[in-house]
Each structure stands twice: as structure tokens, then as C-alpha cells.
N, C-alpha and C positions, 0 to 999 in steps of 0.2 A: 252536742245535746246534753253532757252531763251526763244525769243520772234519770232523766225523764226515761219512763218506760211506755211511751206509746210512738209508734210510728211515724215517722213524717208523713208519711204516705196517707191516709186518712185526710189532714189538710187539704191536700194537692187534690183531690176526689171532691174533697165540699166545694173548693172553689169553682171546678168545673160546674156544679150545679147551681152555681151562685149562691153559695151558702156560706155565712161566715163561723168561725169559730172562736173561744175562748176556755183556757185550761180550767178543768170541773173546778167547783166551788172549794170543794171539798179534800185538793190535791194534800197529799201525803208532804209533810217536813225534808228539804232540799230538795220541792219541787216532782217527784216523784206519785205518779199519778196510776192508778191502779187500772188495769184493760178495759174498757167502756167508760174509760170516764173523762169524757170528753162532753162540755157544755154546748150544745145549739143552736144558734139566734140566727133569728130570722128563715126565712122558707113557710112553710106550709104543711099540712096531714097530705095533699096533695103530691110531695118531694117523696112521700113513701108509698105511696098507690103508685105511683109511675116507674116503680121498679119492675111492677111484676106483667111478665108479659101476656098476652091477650090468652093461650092456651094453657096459659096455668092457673092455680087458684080454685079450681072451680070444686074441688070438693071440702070442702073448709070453707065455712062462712068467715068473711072477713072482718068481721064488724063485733063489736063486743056485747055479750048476752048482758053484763051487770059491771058496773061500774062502781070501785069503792071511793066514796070522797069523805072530805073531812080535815084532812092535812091539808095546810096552807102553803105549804112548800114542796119541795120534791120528795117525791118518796124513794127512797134509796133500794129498798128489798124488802119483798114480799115474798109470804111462805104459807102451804097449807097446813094443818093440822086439824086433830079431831078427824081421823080417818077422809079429809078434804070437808070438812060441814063446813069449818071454822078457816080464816082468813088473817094472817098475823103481818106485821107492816110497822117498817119501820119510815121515819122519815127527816129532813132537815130541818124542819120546822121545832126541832127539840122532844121527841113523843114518839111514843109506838103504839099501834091502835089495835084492836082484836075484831073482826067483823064476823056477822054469820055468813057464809057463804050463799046462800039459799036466799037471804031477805035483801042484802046488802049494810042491816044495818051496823052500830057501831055500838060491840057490847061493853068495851071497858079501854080506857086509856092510860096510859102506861105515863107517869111525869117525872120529872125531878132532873134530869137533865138540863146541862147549860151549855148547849151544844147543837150540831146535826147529829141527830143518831145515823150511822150508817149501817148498823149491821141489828139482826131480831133473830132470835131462835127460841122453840122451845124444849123442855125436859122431854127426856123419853115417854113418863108416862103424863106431860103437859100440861102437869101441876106449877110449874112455874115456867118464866120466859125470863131471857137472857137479853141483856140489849149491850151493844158498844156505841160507843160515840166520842166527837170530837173533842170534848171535855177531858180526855184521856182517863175514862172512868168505864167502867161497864158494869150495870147494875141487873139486880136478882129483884123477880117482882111474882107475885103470888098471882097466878093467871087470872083467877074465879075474881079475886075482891080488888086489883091490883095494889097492891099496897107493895113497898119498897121491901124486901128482907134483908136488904144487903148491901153495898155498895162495895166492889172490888176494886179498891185506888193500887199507885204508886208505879202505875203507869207515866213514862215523857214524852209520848207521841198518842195520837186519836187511837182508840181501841179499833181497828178492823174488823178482827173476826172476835169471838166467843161462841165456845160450843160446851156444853154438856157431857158430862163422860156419860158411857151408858146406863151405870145406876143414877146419874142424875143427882148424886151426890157435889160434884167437882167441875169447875168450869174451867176452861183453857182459851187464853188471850194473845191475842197477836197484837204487836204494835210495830213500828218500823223502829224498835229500839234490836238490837242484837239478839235477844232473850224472849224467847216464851212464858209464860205464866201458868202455872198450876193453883187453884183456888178451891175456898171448901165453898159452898154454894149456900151454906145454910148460913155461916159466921162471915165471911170476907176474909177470911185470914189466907194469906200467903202457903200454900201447902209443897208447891214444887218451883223452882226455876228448872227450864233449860237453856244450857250455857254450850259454846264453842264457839257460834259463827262471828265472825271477824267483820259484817258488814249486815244493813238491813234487811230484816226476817219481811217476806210477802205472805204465809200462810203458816199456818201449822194446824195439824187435825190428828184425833185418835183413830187407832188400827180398827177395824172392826170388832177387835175382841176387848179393847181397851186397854192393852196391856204396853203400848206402847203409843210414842207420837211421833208425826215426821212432821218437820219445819222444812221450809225453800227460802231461801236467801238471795240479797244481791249479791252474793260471796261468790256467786256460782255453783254453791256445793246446797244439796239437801242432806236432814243428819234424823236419824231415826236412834229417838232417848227410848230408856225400860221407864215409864211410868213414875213409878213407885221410887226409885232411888234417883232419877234426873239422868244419870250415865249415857253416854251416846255407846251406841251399837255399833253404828256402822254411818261413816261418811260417805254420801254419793257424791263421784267425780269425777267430772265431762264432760260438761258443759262449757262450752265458753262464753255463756254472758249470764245474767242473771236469770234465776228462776222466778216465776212468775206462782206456780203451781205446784200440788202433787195430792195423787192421792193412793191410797190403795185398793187391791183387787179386792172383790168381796169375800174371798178366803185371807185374806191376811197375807199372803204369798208372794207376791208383787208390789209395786210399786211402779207408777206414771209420774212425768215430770214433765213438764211446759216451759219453756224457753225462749230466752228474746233471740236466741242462736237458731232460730227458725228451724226447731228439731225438736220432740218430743224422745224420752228416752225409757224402755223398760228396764226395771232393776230384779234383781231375787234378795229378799229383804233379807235372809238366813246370811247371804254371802257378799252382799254390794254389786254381784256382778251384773255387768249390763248385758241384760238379753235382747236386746235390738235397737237401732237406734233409728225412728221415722224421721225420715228426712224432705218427702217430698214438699213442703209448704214453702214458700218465698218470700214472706217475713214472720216476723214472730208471732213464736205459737203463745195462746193467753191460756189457753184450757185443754184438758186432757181428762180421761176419763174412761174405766172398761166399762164393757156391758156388764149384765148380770151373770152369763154365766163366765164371764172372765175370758170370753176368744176373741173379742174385738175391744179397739179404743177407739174412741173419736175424740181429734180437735177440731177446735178455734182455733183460726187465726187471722193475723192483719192484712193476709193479702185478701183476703173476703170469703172466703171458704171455710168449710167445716169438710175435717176429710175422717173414713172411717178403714183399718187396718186391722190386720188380721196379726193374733198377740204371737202363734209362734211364728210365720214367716217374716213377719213385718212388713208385707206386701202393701198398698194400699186397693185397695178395694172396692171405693167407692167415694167421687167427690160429691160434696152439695155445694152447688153454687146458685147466683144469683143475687147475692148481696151487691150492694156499689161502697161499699165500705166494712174497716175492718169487725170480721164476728168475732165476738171476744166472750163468747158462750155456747157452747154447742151441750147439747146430751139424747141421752135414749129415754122412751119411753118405759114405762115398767114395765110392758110386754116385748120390748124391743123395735117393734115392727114400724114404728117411726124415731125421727129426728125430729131436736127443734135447736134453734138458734136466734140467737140475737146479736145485734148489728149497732152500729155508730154509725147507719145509714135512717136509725130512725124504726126500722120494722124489724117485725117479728116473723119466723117462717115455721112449717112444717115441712119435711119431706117423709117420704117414703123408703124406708131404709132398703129394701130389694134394689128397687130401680133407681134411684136418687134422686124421682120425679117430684117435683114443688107441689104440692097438698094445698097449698094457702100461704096466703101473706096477710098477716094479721095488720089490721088499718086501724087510726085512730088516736094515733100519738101523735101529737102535736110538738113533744118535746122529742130528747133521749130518752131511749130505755134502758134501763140500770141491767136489768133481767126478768128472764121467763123462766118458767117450770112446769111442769105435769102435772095434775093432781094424781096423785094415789094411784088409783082407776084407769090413768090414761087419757078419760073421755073430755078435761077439760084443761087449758092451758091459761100462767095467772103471770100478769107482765108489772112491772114495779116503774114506773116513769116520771120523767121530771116534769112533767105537767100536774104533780099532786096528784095523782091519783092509781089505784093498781085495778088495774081490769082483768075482767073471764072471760074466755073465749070457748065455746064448745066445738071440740074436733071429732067427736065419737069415737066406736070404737076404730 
């Protein structure tokens, strides 16, 4: 396989359905293609109603309240903002769109781009949004008027992620180049590198407090720099295949890691040491992530599962299943008390985080789904898909 990081096993599952495949459009430099990004042809919105069986579903409506169109191509990721009013959307078609939430319409478009954009965020107080895209660019745009303030070059691989530091100052870029980016947000100028890893960076994101970042690599190792001077802290390492993932607890205190090693790993960020290592899944893990108050994780992963584990036994606790292919996105609600996931099966789920009981299968995608999320609230859930377009779905509470 090289260096591809998805599954064989997801193939072997389409064909039984008689479904064919081809690697995303949009796959990562030496062939390396990031967890749900697997292209769909051919099947039906049909191939994902038929997963879900006749006693479940039934509290979740399956079908989508509003529908954002307007991109002519796939839309990559979609994100709430504006306390969930407002609707942000990125896409391949070159563009990222701002919708209202409430009407569906479309208040501003984001240009300049000579690319797919893959990735959209915006500033903490969401005066401006952030876009990456295949152009190996990632540009700063004035949310209200869209206008360009920026453009952050000198990137050699597609921009993956960008994210905002908490003042909203400084943006931080992932490429599958070795090195992280540090940027002023206002100029473009170059403000930090992060340097070590030996092999392609898959994420990197800021600690809650900002004062720090952690990068995941195909080096196998993840490496937590001090912000402000570039310096690595501490090397995580343990892994034996590439990381996909990481993030931290929401005290700054921890750290979760995601692995094609079909293992999730907790770390204590003060010391590197690894405080447990979840092992139950049977192929690789894509995502990882604590709850809010930091006593549970839940992943994704390719054997079709989302499993949820308890941070100090490392017990597992609780699986959702139900998918027929790999979940390459799981998370909690803001309140906790449900799951959601998305699949390379094509749907979208809810479960019940007590019982692990299926809530709903969200229907209606004709394509891939890139990703889902929560709004704010909890009450509604917003899916990004290669059919052009990002949908709402209401769950309550």
C-alpha cells in the first residue's frame, strides 16, 4: 500500500454492495489520502436508507430540514458559526460560501482561489475566515464584505487545515510538508515554523490556552512546540504506524492520538508519558477526541465503529455500531448525551451515548460525506457532501 492511509477493507465492503470506488479527488501528494476520503460512484441515496434497520431511527427525523446549495462541486466542510445562525462551507469548486442558517440563503462568497478548497474556519470573534486549498495557499478574508486581507503562501503541498489562534491574530497551516506554519493573520507574513518530524505532518492544532501546538505525523511520533519560540516540548512515542490525529483535553492536560496502529493513545503533555493505550478497534483509528469534562474519548474507526472509553481505566464502555463501512468521524454533543458519526458508507448517524441505541440515520446523500457536526445547542446536526451541497438536520434536544 505505500503510504495510502485508508483501509483496504472499506473497498471489499463497497463491492459487496455493488458499489464501485475511486481514490478522492482531492488525495494528498505520494498518494496519501486523508480518513473519509474516499470518492463514490454509482449506487443510490437508497445504499444508505438500507443500512439502518427497521427498529431504529425512529426518533430523529431522517430527512433534512434545509439544504445549502450553490457550489457546483463538492463541498468539502462545513461549520457553524454566529452562535449556529450562520453557516460556513467550504468547497472544490474553488470558493467558500457563508449562508444564514434560518433562510438557507447565501450571504457572501469567499474567491480568489485556484484550487479545491478543502478546509474553512472562522476567527474566534468571526470577523474574519480562514480557507486552505489545493493551490497550496490559505487565505484571510473579511467575513461581513469578503474581501481578501491576506494570502498566506510558501506552502509545497494543498493547505489541509488552518486554524486561528485564540486572539485571532495568527493562523496555523498544515500541509503534508514536514513543518507546521505559524502566520500573522493581518500581513501573511511568516511568524513561526515548526520543525522536527522526519516524515508527513497529518494535523496540527493549538492547546486550549494557545500557548502551545501539537502536530501528528507519518513519522509515527506527535511533537508538542511552545508557540511563541517554535521549540518542541515533548516527543510522543508509540505508535507504530502513522498518526492520523490528535488533540487535546479541554484543560490543556492531556493529549489523544489516532493511529493507523488500530490504537488510540492517551498522553500527560507536562511529561510525554502515556496514560493508557485503547486498543479495542480492528483497524485504524481516524479520530479521537475527549468529552467536555475530560472522563471519556471517543473514536472512529475503519472497522465501522465509533467506540467510547473511560480516560482513567481505559476501559471501553460503550460501542456504536451500525455502519457498513469505515467511520472516520465520531464526536460528542455539547451536552454529551449523544454521539454522532459519519461513515464511507454514505450516512450520517446519532446514537444515544447511555445505551449506544441509533437515534437516526440521516438520509439524503446521494454522494460521500466529507463530515458532520452539532450545532452549538446540540438541537441540530450540519453534514458537508460531495453531492454540492451541506445539509441541517434537526435532532432536538
Amino acid at each position: 500500500q505505500g503510504v495510502a492511509s485508508i483501509s483496504p477493507s472499506p473497498f471489499l465492503h463497497l463491492a459487496k454492495l455493488g458499489l464501485s470506488v475511486q481514490p478522492w479527488a482531492a488525495i494528498m501528494p505520494g498518494g496519501r489520502a486523508f480518513p473519509g476520503g474516499l470518492m463514490h460512484t454509482g449506487g443510490s441515496i437508497a445504499d444508505t436508507a438500507s443500512s439502518a434497520p427497521a427498529d431504529e431511527a425512529e426518533s430523529v427525523s431522517g430527512f433534512p430540514s434545509m439544504v445549502f446549495a450553490g457550489h457546483t462541486k463538492a463541498v468539502s466542510r462545513a461549520v457553524f458559526i454566529a452562535g449556529g445562525s450562520k453557516i460556513l462551507t467550504s468547497s472544490h469548486d474553488g470558493t467558500a460560501k457563508l449562508y444564514d442558517a434560518t433562510t438557507g440563503n447565501c450571504e457572501q462568497t469567499y474567491h480568489g482561489h485556484r484550487g479545491a478548497v478543502t478546509w474553512v474556519a472562522a476567527s474566534p470573534d468571526e470577523s474574519k475566515v480562514v480557507t486552505g486549498c489545493a493551490d497550496r495557499v490559505a487565505r484571510v478574508f473579511d467575513t461581513a464584505s469578503g474581501k481578501c486581507l491576506c494570502a498566506l503562501e510558501g506552502h509545497a503541498f494543498q493547505v489541509s487545515m488552518a486554524r486561528f489562534s485564540l486572539d485571532g491574530a495568527q493562523v496555523l497551516t498544515t500541509t503534508a510538508e514536514r513543518v507546521a506554519r505559524l502566520f500573522d493573520a493581518q500581513t501573511g507574513v511568516l511568524v513561526q515554523s515548526f520543525k522536527g518530524h522526519i516524515a508527513a505532518l497529518y494535523s496540527a492544532t493549538f492547546s486550549p490556552d494557545g500557548k502551545k501546538v501539537l502536530t501528528t505525523s507519518h513519522d509515527k511520533t506527535a511533537k508538542i512546540f511552545d508557540t511563541q519560540t517554535g521549540e518542541c516540548l515533548t516527543t510522543l512515542t508509540g505508535h507504530k504506524a502513522h498518526i492520523y490525529m490528535g488533540s487535546f483535553s479541554p484543560d490543556g492536560s492531556l493529549v489523544i492520538t489516532a493511529s493507523a496502529d488500530m490504537s488510540a493513545m492517551i498522553w500527560e503533555v507536562n511529561t510525554g508519558f502515556c496514560r493508557a493505550i485503547l486498543t479495542e478497534c480492528q483497524e485504524a483509528v481516524y479520530s479521537a477526541s475527549f468529552s467536555s469534562g475530560a472522563t471519556k474519548v471517543l473514536t472512529a474507526s475503519a472497522d465501522g465503529m465509533a467506540r467510547m472509553y473511560d480516560v482513567q481505566t481505559g476501559y471501553c464502555d460503550r460501542k456504536f455500531e451500525g455502519h457498513l463501512l469505515a467511520v472516520h468521524d465520531a464526536q460528542f454533543s455539547p451536552n454529551g448525551r449523544r454521539v454522532l458519526t459519519a461513515s464511507d458508507d454514505r450516512s450520517v448517524r446519532v446514537f444515544d451515548t447511555g445505551s449506544g441505541h441509533c437515534l437516526g440515520v440521516f438520509e439524503g446523500h446521494g454522494e460521500h460525506v466529507y463530515g458532520a457536526t452539532f450545532s452549538p445547542d446540540g438541537q441540530c446536526v450540519l453534514t458537508a457532501s460531495e453531492d454540492s451541497t451541506a445539509k441541517l438536520f434537526v435532532v432536538g434536544s
